[in-house]
C-alpha positions in Angstrom: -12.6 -13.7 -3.5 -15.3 -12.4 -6.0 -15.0 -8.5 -5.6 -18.6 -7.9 -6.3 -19.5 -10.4 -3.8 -18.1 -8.9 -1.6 -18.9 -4.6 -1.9 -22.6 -6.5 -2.1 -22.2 -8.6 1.1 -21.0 -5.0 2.7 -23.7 -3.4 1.4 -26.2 -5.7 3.0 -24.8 -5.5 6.1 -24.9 -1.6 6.1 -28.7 -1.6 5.0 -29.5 -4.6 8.0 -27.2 -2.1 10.4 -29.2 0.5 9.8 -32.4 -1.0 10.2 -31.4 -2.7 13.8 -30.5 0.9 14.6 -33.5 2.2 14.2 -35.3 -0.7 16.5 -32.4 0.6 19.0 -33.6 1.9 22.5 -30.3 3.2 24.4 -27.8 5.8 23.5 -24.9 3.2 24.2 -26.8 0.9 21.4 -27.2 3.1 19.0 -23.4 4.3 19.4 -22.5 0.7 18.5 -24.6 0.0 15.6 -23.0 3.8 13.9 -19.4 2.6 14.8 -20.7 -0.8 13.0 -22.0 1.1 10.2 -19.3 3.4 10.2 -16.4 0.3 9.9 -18.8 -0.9 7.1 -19.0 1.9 4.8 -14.8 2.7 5.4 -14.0 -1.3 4.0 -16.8 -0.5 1.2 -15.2 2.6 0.5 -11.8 1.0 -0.1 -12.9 -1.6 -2.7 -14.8 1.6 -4.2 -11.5 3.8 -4.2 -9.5 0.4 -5.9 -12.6 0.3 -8.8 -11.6 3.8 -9.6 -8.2 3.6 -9.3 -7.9 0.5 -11.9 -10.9 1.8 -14.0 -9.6 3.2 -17.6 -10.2 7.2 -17.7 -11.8 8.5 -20.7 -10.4 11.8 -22.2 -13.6 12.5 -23.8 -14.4 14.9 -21.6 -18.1 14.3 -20.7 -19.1 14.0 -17.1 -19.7 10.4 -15.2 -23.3 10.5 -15.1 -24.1 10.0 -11.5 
């Protein structure tokens, strides 16, 4: 499986998420769409925390621009 693909696919589906959210009415519907989002941004977050981890660190010294 293509990494990329993948953190993109997630990324869609927390953007769509969070767009049904807004359109939701109840409490109990808008509880599942932030535990949905939630799950989302946790699995995103681990292919984000493995990029950094295999990345090469400079020793340059200047600061990662973002």
């Amino acid at each position: 499986m293509d990494p990329d693909k993948i953190m993109s696919g997630l990324s869609k589906e927390i953007c769509a998420t969070l767009k049904t959210m807004e359109k939701a009415k109840t409490a109990d519907e808008k509880l599942t769409h932030s535990k949905t989002v939630k799950n989302l941004c946790e699995s995103l977050g681990v292919f984000l925390k493995l990029m950094a981890e295999m990345a090469p660190h400079d020793d340059d010294g200047e600061p990662i621009p973002f």
